[in-house]
N, CA, C and O atoms as a GROMACS GRO file, in nm:
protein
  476
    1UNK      N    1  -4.054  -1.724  -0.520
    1UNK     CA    2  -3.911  -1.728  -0.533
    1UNK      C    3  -3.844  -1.622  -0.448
    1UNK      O    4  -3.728  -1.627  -0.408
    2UNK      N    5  -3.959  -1.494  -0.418
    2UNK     CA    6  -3.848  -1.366  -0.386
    2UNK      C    7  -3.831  -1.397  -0.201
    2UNK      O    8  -3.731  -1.354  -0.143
    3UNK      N    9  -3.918  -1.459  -0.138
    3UNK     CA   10  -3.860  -1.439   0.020
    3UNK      C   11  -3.812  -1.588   0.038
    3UNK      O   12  -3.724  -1.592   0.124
    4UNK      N   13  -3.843  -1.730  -0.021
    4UNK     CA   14  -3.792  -1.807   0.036
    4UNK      C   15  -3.634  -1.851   0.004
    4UNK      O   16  -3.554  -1.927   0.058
    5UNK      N   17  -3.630  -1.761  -0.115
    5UNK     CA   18  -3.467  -1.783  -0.169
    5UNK      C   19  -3.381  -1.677  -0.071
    5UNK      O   20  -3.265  -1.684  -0.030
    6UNK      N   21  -3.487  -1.576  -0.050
    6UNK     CA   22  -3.408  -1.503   0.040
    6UNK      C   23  -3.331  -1.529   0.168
    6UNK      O   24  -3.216  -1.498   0.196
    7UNK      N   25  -3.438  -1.604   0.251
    7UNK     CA   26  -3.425  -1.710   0.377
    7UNK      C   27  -3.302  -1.773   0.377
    7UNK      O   28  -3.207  -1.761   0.455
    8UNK      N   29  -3.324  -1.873   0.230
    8UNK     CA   30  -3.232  -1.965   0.221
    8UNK      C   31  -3.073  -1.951   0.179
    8UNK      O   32  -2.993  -2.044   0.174
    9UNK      N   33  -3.044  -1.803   0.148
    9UNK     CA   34  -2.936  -1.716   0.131
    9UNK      C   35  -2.876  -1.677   0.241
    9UNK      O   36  -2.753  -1.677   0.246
   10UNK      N   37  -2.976  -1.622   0.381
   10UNK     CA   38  -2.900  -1.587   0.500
   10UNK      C   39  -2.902  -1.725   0.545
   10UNK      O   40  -2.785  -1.761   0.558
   11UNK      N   41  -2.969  -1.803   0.570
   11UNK     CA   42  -2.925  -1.865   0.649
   11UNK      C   43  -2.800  -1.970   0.606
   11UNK      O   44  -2.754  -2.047   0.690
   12UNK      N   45  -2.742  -1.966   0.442
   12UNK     CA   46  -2.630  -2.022   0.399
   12UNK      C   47  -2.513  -1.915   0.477
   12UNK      O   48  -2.430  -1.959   0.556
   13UNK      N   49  -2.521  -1.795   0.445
   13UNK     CA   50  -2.456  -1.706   0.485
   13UNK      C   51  -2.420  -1.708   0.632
   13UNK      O   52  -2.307  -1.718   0.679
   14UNK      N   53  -2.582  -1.691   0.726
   14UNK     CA   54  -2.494  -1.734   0.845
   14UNK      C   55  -2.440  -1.870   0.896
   14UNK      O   56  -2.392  -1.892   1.007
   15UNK      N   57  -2.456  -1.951   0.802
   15UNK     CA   58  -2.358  -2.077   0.864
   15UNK      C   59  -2.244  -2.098   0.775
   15UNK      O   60  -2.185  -2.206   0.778
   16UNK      N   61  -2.199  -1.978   0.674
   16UNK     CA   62  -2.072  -1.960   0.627
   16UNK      C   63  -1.972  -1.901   0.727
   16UNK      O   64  -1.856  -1.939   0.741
   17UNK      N   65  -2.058  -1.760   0.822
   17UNK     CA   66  -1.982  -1.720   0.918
   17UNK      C   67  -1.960  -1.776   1.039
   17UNK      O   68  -1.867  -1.741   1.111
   18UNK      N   69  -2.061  -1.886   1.078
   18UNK     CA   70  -2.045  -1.960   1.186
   18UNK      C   71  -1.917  -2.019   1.178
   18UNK      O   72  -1.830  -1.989   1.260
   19UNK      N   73  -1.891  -2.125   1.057
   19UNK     CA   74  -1.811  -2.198   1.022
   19UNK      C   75  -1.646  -2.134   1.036
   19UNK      O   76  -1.557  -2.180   1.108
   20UNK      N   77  -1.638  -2.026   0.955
   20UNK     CA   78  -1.544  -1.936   0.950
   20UNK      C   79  -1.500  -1.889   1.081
   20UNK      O   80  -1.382  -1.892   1.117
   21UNK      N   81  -1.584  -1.850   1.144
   21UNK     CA   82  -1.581  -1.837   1.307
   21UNK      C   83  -1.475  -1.964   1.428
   21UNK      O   84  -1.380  -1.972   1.505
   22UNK      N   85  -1.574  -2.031   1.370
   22UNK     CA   86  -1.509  -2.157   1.420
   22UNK      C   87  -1.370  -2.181   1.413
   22UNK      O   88  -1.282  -2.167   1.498
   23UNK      N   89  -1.368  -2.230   1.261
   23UNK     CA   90  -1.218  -2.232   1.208
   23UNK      C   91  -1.104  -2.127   1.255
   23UNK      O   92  -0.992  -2.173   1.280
   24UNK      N   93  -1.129  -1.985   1.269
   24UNK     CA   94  -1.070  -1.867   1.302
   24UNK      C   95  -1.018  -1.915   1.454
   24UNK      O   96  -0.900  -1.920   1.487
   25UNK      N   97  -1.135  -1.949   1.539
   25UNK     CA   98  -1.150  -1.941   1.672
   25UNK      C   99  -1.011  -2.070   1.738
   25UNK      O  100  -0.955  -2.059   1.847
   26UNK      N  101  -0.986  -2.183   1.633
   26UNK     CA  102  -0.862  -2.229   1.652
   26UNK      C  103  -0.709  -2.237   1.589
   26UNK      O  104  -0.622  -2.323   1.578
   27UNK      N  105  -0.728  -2.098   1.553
   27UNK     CA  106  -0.607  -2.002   1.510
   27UNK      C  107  -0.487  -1.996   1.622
   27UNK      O  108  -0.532  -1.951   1.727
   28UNK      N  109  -0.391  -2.018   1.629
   28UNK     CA  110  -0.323  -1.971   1.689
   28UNK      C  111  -0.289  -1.834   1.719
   28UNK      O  112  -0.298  -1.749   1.631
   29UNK      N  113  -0.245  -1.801   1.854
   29UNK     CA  114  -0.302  -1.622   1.892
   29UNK      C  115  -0.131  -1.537   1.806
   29UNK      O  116  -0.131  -1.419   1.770
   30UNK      N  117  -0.013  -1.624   1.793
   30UNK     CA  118   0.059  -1.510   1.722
   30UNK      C  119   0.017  -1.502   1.581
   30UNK      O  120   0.076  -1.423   1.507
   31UNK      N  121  -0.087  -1.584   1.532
   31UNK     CA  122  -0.123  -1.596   1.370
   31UNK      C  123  -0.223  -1.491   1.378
   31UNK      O  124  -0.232  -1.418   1.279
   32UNK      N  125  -0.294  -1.471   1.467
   32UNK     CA  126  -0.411  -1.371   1.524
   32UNK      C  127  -0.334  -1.251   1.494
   32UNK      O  128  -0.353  -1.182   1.394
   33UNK      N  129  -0.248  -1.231   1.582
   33UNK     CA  130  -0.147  -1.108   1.605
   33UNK      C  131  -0.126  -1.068   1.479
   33UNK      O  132  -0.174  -0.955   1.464
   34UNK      N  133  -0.068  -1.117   1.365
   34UNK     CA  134   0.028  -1.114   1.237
   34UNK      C  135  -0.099  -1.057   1.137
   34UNK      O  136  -0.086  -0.979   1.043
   35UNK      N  137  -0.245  -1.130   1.192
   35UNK     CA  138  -0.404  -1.064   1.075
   35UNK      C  139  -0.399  -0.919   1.098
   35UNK      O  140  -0.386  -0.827   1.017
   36UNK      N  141  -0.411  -0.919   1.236
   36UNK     CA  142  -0.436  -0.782   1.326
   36UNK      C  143  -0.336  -0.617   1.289
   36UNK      O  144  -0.362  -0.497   1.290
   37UNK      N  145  -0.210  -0.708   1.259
   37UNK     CA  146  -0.123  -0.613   1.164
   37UNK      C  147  -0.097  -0.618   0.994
   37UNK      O  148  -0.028  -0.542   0.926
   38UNK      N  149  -0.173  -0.730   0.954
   38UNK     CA  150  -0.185  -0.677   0.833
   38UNK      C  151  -0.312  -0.591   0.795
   38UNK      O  152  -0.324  -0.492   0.722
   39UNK      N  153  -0.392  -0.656   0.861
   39UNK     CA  154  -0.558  -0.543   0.866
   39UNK      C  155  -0.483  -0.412   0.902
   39UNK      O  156  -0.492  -0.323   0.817
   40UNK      N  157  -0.412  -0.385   1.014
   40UNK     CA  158  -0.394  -0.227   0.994
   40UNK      C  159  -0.319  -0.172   0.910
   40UNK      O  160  -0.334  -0.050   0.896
   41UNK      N  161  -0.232  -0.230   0.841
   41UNK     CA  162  -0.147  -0.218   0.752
   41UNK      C  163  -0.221  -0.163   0.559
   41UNK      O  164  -0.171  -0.093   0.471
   42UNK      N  165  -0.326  -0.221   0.566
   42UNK     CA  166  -0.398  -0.237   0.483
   42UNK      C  167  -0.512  -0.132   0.471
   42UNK      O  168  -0.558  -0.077   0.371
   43UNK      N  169  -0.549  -0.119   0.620
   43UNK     CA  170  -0.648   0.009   0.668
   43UNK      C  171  -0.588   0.137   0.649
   43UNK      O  172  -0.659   0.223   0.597
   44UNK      N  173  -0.437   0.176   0.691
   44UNK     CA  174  -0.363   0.262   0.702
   44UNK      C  175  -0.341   0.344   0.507
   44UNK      O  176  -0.351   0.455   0.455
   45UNK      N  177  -0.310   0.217   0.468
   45UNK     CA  178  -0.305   0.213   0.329
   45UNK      C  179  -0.444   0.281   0.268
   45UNK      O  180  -0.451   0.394   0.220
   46UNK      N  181  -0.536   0.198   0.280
   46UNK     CA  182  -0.690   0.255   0.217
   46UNK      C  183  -0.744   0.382   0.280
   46UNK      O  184  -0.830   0.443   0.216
   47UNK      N  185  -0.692   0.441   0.425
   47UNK     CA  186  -0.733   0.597   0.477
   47UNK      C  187  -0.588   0.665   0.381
   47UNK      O  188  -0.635   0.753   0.308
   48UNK      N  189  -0.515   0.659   0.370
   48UNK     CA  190  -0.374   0.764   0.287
   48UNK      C  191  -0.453   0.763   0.134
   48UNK      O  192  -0.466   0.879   0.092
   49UNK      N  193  -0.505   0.668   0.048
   49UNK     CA  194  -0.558   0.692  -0.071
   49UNK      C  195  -0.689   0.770  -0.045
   49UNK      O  196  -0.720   0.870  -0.109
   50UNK      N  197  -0.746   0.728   0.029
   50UNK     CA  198  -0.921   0.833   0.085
   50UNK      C  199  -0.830   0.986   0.119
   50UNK      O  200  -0.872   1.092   0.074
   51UNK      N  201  -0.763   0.982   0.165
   51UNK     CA  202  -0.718   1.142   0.186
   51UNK      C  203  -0.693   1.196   0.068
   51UNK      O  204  -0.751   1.299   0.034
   52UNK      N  205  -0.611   1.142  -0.004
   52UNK     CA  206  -0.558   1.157  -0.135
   52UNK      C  207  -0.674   1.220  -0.214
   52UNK      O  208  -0.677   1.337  -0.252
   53UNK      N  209  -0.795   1.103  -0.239
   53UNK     CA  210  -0.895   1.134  -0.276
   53UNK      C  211  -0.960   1.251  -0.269
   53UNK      O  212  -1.029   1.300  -0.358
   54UNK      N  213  -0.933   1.305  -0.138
   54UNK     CA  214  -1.060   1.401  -0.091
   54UNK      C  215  -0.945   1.552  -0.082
   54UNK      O  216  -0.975   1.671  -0.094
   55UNK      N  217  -0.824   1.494  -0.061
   55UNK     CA  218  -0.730   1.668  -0.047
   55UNK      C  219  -0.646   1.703  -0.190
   55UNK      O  220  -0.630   1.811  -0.247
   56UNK      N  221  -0.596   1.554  -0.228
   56UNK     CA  222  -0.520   1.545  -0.368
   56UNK      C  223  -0.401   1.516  -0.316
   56UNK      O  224  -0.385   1.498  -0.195
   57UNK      N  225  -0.284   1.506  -0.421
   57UNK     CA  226  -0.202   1.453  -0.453
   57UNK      C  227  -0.046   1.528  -0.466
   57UNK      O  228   0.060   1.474  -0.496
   58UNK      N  229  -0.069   1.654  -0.436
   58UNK     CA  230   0.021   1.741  -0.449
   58UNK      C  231   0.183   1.710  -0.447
   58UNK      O  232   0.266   1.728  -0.536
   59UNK      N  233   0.201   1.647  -0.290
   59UNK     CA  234   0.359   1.574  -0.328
   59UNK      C  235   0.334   1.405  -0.342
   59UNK      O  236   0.329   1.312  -0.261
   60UNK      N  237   0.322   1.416  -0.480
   60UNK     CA  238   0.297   1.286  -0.515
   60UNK      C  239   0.389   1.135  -0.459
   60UNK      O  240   0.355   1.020  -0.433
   61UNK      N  241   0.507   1.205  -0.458
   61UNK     CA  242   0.624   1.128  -0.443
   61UNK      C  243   0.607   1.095  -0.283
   61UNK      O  244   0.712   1.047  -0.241
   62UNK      N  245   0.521   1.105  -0.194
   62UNK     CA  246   0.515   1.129  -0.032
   62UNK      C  247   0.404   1.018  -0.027
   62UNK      O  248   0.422   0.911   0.032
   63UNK      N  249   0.244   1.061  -0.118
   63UNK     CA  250   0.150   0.978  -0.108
   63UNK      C  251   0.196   0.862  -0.176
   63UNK      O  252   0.143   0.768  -0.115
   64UNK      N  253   0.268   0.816  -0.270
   64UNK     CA  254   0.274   0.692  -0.331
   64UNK      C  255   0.390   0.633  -0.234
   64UNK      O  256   0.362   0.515  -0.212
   65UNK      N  257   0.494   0.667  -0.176
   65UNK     CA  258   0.574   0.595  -0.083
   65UNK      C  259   0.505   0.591   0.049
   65UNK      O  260   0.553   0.518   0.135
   66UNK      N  261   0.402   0.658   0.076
   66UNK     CA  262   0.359   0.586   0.153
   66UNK      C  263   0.216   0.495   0.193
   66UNK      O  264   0.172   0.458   0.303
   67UNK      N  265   0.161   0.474   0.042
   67UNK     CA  266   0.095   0.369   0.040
   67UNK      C  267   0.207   0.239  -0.028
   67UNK      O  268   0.193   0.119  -0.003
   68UNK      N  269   0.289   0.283  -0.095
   68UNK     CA  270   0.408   0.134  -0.110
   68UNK      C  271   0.469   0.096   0.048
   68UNK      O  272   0.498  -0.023   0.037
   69UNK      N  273   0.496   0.131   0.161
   69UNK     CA  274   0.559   0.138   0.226
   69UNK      C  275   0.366   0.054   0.312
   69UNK      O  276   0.371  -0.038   0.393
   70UNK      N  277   0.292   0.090   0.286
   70UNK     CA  278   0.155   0.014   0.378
   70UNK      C  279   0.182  -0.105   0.333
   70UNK      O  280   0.221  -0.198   0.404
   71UNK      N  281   0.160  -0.113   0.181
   71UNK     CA  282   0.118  -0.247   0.131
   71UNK      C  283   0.240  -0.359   0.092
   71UNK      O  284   0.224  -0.468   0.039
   72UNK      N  285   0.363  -0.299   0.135
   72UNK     CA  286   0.452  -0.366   0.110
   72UNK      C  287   0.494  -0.416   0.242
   72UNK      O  288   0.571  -0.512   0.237
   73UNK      N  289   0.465  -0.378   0.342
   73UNK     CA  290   0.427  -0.396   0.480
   73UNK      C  291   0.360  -0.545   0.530
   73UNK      O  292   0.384  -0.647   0.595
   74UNK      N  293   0.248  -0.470   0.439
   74UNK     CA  294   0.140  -0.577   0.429
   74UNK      C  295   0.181  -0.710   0.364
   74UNK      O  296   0.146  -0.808   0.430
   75UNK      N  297   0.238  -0.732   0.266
   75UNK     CA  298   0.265  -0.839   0.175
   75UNK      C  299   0.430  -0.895   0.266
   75UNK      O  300   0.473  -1.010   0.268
   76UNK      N  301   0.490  -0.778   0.328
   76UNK     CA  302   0.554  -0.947   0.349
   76UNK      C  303   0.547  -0.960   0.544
   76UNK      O  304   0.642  -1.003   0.608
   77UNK      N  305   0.411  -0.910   0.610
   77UNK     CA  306   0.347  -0.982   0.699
   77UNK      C  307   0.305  -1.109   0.654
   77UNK      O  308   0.350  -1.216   0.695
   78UNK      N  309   0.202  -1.091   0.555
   78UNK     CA  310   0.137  -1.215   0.481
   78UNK      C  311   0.302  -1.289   0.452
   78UNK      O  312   0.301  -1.296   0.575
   79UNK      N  313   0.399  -1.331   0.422
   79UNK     CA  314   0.474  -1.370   0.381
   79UNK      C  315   0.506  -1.433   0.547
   79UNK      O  316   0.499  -1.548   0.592
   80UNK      N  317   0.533  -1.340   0.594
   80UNK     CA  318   0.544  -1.387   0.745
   80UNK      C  319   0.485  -1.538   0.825
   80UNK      O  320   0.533  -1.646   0.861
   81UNK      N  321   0.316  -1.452   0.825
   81UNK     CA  322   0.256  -1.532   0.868
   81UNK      C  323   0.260  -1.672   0.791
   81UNK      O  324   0.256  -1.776   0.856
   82UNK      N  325   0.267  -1.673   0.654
   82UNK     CA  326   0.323  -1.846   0.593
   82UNK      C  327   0.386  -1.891   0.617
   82UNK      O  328   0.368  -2.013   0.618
   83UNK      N  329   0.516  -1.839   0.659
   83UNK     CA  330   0.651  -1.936   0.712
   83UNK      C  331   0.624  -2.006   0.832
   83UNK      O  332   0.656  -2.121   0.864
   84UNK      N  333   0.519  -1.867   0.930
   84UNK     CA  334   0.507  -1.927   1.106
   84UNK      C  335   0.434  -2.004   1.114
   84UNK      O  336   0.431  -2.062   1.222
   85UNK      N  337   0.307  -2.062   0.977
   85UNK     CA  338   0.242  -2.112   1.049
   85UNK      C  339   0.259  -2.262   1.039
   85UNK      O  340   0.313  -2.310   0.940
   86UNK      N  341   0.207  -2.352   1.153
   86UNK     CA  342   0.278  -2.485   1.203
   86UNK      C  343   0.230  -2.574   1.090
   86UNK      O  344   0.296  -2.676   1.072
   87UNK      N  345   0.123  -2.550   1.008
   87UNK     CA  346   0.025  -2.622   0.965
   87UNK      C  347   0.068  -2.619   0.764
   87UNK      O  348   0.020  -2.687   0.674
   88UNK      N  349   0.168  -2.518   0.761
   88UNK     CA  350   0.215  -2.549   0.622
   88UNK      C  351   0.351  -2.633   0.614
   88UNK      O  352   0.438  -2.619   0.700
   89UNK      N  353   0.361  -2.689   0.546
   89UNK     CA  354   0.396  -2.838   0.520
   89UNK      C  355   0.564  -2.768   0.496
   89UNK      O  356   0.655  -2.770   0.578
   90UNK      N  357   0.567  -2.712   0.364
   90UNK     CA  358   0.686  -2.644   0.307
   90UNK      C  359   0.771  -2.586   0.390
   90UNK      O  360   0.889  -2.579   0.356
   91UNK      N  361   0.731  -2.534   0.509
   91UNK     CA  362   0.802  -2.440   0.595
   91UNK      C  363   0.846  -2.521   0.725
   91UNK      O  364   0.908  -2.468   0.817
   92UNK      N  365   0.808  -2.655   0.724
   92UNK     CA  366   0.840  -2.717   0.859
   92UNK      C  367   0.942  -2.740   0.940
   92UNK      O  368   0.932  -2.798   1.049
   93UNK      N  369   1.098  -2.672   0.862
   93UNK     CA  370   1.194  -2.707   0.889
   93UNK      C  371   1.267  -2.561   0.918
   93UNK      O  372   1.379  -2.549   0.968
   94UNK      N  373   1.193  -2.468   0.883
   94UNK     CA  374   1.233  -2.317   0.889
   94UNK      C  375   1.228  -2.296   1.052
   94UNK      O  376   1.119  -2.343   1.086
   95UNK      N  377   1.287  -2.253   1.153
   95UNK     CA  378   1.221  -2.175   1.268
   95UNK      C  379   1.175  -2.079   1.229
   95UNK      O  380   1.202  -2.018   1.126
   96UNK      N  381   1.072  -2.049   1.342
   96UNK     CA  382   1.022  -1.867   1.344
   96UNK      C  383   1.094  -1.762   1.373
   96UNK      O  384   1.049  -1.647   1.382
   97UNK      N  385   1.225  -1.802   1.394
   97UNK     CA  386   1.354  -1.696   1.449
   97UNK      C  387   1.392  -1.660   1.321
   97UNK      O  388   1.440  -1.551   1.289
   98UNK      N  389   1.371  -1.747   1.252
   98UNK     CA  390   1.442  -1.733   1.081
   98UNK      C  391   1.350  -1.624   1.022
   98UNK      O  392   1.386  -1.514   0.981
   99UNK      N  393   1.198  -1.689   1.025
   99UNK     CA  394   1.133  -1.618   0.922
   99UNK      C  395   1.134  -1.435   0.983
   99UNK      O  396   1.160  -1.337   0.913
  100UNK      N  397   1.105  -1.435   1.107
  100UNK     CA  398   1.090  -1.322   1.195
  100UNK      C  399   1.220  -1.230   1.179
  100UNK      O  400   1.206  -1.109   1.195
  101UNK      N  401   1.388  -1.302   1.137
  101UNK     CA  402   1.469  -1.218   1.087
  101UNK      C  403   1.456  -1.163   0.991
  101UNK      O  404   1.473  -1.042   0.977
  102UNK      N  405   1.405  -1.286   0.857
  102UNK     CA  406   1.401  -1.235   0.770
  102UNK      C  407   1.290  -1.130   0.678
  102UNK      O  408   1.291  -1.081   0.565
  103UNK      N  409   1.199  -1.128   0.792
  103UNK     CA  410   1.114  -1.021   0.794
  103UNK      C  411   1.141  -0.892   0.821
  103UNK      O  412   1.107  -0.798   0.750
  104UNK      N  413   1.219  -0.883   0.948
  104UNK     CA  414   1.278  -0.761   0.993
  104UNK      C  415   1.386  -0.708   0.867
  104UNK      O  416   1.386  -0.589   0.835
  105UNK      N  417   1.465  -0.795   0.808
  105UNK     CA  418   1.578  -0.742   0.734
  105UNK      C  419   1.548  -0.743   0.562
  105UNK      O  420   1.631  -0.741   0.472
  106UNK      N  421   1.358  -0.747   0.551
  106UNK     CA  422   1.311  -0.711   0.449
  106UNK      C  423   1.228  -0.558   0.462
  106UNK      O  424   1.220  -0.473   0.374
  107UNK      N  425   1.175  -0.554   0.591
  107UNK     CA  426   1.123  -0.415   0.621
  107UNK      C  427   1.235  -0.318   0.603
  107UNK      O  428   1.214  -0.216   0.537
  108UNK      N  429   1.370  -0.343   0.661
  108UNK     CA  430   1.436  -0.260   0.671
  108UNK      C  431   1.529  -0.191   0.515
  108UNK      O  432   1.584  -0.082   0.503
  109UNK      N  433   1.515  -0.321   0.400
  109UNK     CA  434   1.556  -0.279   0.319
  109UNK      C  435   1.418  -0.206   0.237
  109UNK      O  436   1.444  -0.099   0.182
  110UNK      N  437   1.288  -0.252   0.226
  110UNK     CA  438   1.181  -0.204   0.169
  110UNK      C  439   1.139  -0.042   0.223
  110UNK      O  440   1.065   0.034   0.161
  111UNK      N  441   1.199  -0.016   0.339
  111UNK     CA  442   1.202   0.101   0.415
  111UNK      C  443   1.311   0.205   0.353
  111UNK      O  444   1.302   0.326   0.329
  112UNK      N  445   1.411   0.116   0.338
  112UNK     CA  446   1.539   0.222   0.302
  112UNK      C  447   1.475   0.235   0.173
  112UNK      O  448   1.387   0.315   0.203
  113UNK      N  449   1.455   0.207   0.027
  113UNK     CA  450   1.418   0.202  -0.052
  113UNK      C  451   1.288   0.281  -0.081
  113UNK      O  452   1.239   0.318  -0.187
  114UNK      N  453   1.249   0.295   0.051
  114UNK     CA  454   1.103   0.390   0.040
  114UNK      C  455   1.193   0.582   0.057
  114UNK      O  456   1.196   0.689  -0.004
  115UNK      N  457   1.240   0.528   0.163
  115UNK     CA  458   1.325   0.648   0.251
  115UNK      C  459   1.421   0.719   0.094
  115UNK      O  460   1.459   0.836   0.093
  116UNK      N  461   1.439   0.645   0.005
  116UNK     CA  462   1.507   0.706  -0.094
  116UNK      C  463   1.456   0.764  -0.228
  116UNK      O  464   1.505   0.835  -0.315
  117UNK      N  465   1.340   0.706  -0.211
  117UNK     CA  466   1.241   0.740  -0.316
  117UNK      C  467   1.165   0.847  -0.282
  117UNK      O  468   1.097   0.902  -0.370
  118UNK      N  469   1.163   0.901  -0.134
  118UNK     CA  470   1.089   1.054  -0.112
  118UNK      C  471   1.209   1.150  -0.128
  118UNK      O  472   1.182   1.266  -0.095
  119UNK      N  473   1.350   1.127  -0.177
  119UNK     CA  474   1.410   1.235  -0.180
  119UNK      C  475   1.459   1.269  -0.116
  119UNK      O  476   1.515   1.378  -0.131
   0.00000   0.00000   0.00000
């Protein structure tokens, strides 16, 4: 049971990532763009709590606005990228000029709102 189940685990695995690969690989490149900034958005977020971790927390009010200010970032990229993409049904009638405003004029209020909460 212990090496041929093993076998039969990677090689599910690597034709989970093949597949995934694939699928990814006919992504459209501004949907690419929109991963690429929520991954850093998200990365940025998870190194500010690791610091936190390792130096502390001292102005608390600094570290928590600015992991709300990553992940709120993050959530309405993801919000983003749903409106742009061609392939959801619900959004077909939206332009990307729309969603892309209304992205900008959600950062900017989720920003002010951060900007007021450090004091």
């Amino acid at each position: 049971m212990g090496k041929a189940s093993t076998s039969s685990t990677t090689k599910d695995a690597l034709a989970l990532l093949s597949s995934l690969r694939s699928a990814y690989s006919a992504t459209p490149i501004t949907l690419k763009i929109i991963d690429l900034y929520v991954a850093f958005a998200v990365s940025t977020a998870l190194i500010q709590v690791v610091y936190m971790a390792i130096v502390g927390s001292f102005p608390f009010n600094s570290f928590l606005s600015g992991v709300l200010s990553c992940t709120g970032t993050a959530v309405l990229a993801v919000c983003l990228r749903i409106q742009v993409n061609k392939e959801n049904k619900e959004f077909k009638d939206l332009p990307p000029e729309r969603a892309f405003a209304d992205f900008v004029l959600c950062n900017l209020v989720l920003h002010l709102v951060i900007m007021n909460f450090l004091g």
